[in-house]
C-alpha positions as CSV (number, residue, x, y, z in Angstrom):
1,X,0.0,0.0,0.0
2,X,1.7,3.0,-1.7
3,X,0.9,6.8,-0.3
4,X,2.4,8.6,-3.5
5,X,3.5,12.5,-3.4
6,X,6.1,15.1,-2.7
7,X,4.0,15.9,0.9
8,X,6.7,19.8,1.7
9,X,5.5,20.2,5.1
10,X,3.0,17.0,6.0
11,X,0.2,19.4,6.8
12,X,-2.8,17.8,7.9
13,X,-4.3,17.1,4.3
14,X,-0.5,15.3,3.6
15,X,-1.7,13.4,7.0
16,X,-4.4,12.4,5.7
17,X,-4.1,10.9,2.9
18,X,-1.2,8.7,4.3
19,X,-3.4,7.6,7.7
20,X,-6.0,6.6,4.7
21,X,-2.9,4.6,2.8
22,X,-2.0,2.9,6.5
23,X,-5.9,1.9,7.1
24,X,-6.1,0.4,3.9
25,X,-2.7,-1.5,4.4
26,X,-3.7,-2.4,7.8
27,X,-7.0,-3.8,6.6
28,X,-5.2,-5.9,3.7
29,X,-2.3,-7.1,6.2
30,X,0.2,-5.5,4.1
31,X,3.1,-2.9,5.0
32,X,2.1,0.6,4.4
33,X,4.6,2.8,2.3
34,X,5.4,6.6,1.1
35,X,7.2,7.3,-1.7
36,X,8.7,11.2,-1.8
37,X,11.1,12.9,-4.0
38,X,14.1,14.4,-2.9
39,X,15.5,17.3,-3.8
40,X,12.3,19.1,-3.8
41,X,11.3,19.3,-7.9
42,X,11.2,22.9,-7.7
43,X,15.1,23.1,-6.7
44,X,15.6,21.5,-10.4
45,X,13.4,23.6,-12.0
46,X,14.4,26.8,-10.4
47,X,17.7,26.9,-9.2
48,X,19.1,29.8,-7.6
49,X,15.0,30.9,-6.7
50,X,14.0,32.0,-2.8
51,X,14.8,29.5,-0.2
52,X,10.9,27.4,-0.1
53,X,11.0,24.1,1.9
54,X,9.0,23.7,4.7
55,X,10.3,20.9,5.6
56,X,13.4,19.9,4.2
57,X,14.6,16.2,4.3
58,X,15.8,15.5,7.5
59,X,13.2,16.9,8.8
60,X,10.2,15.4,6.5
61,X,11.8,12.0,7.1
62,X,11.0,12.5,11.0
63,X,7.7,13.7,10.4
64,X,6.6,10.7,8.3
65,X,8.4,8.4,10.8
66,X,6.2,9.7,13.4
67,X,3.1,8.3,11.4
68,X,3.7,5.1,11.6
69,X,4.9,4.1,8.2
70,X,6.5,0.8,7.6
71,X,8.6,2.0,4.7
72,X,10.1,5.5,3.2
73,X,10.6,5.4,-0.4
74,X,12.7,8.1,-1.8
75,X,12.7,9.0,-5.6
76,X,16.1,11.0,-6.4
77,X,14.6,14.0,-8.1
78,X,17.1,15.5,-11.1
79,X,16.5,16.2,-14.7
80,X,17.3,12.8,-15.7
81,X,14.0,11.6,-14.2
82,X,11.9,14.3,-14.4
83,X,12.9,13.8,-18.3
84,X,10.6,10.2,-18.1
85,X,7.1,10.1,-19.4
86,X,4.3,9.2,-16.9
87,X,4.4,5.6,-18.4
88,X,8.0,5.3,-17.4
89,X,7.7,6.5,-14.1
90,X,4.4,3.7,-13.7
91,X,6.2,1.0,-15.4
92,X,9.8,1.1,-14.2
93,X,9.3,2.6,-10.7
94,X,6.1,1.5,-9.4
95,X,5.2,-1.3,-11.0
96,X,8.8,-3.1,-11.8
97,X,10.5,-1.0,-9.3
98,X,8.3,-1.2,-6.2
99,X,6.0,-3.8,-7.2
100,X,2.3,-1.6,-5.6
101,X,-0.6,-3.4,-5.4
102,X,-2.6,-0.5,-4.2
103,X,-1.7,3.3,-4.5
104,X,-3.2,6.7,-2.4
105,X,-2.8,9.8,-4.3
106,X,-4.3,13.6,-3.7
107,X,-6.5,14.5,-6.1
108,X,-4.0,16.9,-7.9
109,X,-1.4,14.4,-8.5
110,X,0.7,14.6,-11.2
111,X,3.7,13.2,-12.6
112,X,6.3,12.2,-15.1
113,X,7.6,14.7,-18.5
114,X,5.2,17.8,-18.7
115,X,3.1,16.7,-16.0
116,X,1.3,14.0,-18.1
117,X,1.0,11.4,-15.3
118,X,-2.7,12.1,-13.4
119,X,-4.8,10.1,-11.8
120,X,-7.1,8.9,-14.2
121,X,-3.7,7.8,-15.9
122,X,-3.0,5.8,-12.7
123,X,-6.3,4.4,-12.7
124,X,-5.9,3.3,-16.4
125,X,-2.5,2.1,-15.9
126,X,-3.8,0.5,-12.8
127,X,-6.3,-1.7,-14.8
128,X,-3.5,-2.9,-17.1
129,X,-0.8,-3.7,-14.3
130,X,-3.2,-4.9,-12.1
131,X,-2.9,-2.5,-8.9
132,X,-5.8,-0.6,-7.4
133,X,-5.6,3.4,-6.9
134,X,-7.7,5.5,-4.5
135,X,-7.9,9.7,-4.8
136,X,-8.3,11.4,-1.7
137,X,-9.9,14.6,-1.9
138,X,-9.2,18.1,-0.7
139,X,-9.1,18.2,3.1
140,X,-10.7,20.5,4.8
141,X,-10.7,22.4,8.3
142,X,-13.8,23.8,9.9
143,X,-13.8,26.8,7.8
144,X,-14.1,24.8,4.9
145,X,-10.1,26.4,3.9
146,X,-8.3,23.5,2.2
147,X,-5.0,22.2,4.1
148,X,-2.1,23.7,1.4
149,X,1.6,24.1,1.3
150,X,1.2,27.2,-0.2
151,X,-1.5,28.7,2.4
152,X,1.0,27.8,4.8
153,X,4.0,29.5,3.2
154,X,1.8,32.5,2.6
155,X,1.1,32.3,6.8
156,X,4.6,32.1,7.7
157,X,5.3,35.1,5.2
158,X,2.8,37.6,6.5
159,X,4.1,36.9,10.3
160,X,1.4,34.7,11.2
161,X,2.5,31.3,12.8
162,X,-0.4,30.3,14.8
163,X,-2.5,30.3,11.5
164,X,0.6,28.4,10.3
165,X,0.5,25.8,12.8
166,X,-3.6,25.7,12.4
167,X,-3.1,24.1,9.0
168,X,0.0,22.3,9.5
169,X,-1.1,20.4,12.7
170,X,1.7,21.7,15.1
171,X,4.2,24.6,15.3
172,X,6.3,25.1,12.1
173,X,9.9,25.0,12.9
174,X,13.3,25.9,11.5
175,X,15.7,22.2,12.6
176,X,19.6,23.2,12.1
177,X,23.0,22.6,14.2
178,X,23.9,25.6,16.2
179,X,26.5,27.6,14.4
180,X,29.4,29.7,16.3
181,X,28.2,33.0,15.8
182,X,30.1,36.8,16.8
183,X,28.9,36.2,20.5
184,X,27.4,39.3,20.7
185,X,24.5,38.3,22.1
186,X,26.7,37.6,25.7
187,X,28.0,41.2,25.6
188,X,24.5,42.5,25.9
189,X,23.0,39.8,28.4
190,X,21.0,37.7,25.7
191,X,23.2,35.2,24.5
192,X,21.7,33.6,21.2
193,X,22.3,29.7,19.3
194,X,22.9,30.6,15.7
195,X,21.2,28.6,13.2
196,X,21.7,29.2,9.2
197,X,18.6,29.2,7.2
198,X,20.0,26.7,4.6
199,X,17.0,25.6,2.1
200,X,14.1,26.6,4.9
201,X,11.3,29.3,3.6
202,X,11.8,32.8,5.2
203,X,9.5,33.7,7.2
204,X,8.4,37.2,7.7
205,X,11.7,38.6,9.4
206,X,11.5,39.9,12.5
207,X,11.4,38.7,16.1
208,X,9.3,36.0,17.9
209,X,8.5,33.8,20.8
210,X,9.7,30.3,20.4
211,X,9.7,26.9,22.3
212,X,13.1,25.1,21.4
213,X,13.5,21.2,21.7
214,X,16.7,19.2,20.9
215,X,17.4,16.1,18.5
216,X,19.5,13.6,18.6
217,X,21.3,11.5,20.7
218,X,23.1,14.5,21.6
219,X,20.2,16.1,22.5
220,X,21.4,18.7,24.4
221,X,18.4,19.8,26.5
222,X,17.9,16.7,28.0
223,X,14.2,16.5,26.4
224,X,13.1,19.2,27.6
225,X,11.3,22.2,26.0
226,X,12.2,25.7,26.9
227,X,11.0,28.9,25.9
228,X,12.5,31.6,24.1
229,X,13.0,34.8,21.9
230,X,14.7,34.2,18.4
231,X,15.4,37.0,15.9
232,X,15.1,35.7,11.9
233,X,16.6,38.1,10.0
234,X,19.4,40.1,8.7
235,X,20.8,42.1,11.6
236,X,21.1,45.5,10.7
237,X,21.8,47.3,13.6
238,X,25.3,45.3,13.2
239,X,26.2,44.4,9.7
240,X,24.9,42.2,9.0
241,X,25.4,39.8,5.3
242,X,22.6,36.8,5.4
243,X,19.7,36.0,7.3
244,X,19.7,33.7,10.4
245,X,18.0,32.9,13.0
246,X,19.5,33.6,16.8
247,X,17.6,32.3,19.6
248,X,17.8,33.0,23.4
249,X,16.6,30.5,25.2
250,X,15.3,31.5,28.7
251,X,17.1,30.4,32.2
252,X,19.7,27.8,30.3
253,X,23.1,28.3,30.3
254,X,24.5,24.6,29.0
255,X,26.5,24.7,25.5
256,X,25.0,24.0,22.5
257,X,27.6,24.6,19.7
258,X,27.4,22.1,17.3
259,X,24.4,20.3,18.8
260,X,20.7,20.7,16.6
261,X,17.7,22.1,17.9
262,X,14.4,22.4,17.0
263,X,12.9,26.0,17.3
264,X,9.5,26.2,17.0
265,X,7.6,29.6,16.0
266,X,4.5,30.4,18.5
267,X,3.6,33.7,17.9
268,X,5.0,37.0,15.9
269,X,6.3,40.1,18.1
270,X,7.6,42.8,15.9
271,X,9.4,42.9,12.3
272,X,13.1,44.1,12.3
273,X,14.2,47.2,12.5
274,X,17.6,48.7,12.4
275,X,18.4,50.6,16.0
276,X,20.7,53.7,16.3
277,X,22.9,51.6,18.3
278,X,24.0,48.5,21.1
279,X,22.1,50.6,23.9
280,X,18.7,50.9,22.0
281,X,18.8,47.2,21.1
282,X,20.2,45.9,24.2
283,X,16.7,47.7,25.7
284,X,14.4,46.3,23.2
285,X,15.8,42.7,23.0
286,X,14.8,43.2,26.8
287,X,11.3,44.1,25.7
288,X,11.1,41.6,23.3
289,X,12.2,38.6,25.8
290,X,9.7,40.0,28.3
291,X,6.8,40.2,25.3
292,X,7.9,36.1,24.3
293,X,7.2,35.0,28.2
294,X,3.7,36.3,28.2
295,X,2.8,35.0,25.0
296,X,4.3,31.5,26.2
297,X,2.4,31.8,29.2
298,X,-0.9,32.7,27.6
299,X,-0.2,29.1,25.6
């Protein structure tokens, strides 16, 4: 039993349609299975565009581990296969390759050279190889809003996590190793883990309140979830080149150079701004830490 797509971010519609793929494969006493492509297509087809993944490899592996799949398929994406027709990509790699029996696709699957492979191709093919296909429709949330990728890049980019989170089924969060950073955070009182950015969608820059987990064996919090106050963005007020994200996490003081966190984003507190100088910012990353425990608090 074969849950097919690309599934950027396993929002609740991407959950969906894989808890139908692991009923159906539980009914029929047979392993359940997702097959993903990796890189994302649109890093062939646009290199060089904005940074877009909302949930980059590592990361989308976890999340689909945490369903309760038996088995991860992953499709190297490059132009070499995004070059085969539809038929190819039924014949060689699911039918010859995998060997499905039964497939789950959303309902605006498609596949293979120009996009030629749909579902009613899969349901034709289906008839001739002799597996079965089910479409899943749009899922929908109590406002009738369809779960989407794109809504939820759209969230992240107007500042607007929660409604992020709404669609996505938890907090959307940016997973890196902590970088060694100019450790001026420690001069003003608020020392930060640096994380790059890498292939991760930017959010609306700016500054919010965050929960931070570890991951790992290395796990450096010990399991624990603390609170803090990150800043996404660009630095201005000291030079700075690239975004990043710098987190201070609230009453810990252990080392986590090199270890990887997870920093979830709760809720939006202001966008960046450029400050006339160390003072001004020292007294508003005071603010802003202050602004990040009540909004933790509130939940």
């Amino acid at each position: 039993m074969l849950a097919l797509g690309n599934f950027d971010g396993l929002h609740r519609g991407h959950q969906a349609l894989i808890g139908h793929a692991k009923n159906l494969a539980r009914d029929a006493g047979v392993p359940a299975a997702v097959l993903t492509f990796e890189p994302h297509p649109r890093a062939i087809f646009m290199p060089g565009g904005e940074a877009f993944r909302l949930t980059p490899f590592r990361v989308k592996k976890r999340e689909i581990a945490g369903l309760g799949v038996d088995v991860l398929y992953v499709q190297k994406f490059d132009r070499a296969f995004a070059n085969k027709s539809a038929e190819s990509f039924v014949d060689e790699l699911l039918v010859n390759g995998i060997g499905v029996s039964h497939i789950v696709v959303g309902h605006d699957c498609t596949f293979g050279n120009r996009r030629r492979g749909t579902p009613e191709m899969l349901r034709e093919a289906g008839a001739a190889h002799g597996f079965g296909l089910t479409v899943v429709e749009p899922v929908k949330n109590t406002d009738a809003a369809v779960y989407s990728s794109t809504h939820i890049r759209e969230f992240l980019k107007a500042g607007k996590p929660r409604e992020a989170a709404a669609q996505l089924g938890r907090p959307w969060e940016i997973d890196g190793r902590v970088r060694l950073g100019d450790q001026r955070g420690r001069t003003l009182g608020f020392p930060t883990a640096n994380i790059l950015l890498g292939e991760y969608l930017r959010p609306l820059l700016g500054v919010y309140a965050v929960r931070v987990t570890g991951d790992g064996d290395d796990d450096p919090l010990d399991g624990r979830t603390i609170d803090g106050v990150c800043n996404i963005g660009m630095r201005p007020t000291v030079g700075g080149h690239r975004p990043r994200l710098e987190v201070n996490l609230f009453d810990f003081g252990g080392d986590l150079y090199g270890r990887h966190l997870r920093v979830s984003l709760i809720d939006f507190i202001r966008p960046e701004k450029k400050f006339s100088g160390l003072d001004e910012l020292k007294a508003q990353i005071a603010a802003d830490a202050e602004t990040a425990r009540e909004l933790l608090a509130a939940g």
